[in-house]
N, C-alpha and C positions, 0 to 999 in steps of 0.2 A: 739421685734416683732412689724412691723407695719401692720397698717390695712386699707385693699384696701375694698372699698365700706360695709365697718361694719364688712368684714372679716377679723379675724385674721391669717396672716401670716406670719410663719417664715422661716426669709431669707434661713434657712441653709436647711429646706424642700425643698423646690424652687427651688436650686441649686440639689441636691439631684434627684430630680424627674427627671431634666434637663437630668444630666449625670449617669442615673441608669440603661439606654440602654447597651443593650454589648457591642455595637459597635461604639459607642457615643465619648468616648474620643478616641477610635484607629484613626477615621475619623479625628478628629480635628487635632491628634497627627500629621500625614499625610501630613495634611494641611498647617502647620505650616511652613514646606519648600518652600511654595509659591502655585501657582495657580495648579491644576491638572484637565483633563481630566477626564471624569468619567472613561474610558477605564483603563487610570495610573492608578485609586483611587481602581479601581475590583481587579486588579493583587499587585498592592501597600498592599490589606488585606487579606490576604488567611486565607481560611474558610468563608469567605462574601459570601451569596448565593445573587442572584440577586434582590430578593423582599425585602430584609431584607438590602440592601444597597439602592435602591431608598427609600423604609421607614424612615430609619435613614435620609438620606440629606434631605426630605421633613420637618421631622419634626428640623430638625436644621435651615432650609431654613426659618420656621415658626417663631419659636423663634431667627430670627434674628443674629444666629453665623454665618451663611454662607451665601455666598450671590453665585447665579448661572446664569450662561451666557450662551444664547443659539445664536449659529451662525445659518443662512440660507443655511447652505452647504448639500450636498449630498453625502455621510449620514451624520447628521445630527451632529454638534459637541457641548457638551455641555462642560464648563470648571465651576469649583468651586472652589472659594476661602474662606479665612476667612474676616468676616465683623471687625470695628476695633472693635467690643463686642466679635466678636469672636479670636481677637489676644491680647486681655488684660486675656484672660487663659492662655496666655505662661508661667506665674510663677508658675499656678497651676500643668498643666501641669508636668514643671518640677521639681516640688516637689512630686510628683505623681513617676515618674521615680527614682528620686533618691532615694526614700523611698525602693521602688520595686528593684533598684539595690542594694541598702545596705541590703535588707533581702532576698534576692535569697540564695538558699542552695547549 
């Protein structure tokens, strides 16, 4: 465990907290194939309600996974990718999947 201003933290909390969101790794998963559209990213997650997916990228936008590009166009085009903090989860990620593929019934 190390300790940030006298607090003790541990790394695997941290992470934990990170991606405890439901929609947390679907987003990243997504992302992974390169830059999207919020538009791609809405229909890319079915079942995403609209609040509940700008929530998610705000709070991933915060902790520095994603990084987000807003163009000056009419309407308005916003694109998000992953930061390289947020493309060094591609192992976990796919460790993630292939666990979930190996125990699907």
């Amino acid at each position: 465990m190390k300790k940030i201003k006298n607090i003790s933290v541990c790394p695997f909390q941290e992470a934990m907290d990170l991606f405890s969101g439901k929609w947390t790794m679907t987003i990243i998963n997504n992302l992974m194939s390169g830059t999207m559209r919020y538009n791609e990213l809405s229909k890319a997650i079915p079942g995403i309600n609209t609040r509940m997916l700008v929530k998610t990228l705000k709070e991933l936008e915060s902790r520095k996974i994603i990084k987000r590009k807003a163009y000056a166009t009419v309407p308005p085009t916003v694109e998000y990718s992953l930061t390289a903090k947020g493309l060094s989860l591609k192992s976990v990620v796919k460790e993630i999947q292939n666990w979930a593929i190996s125990h699907m019934e």
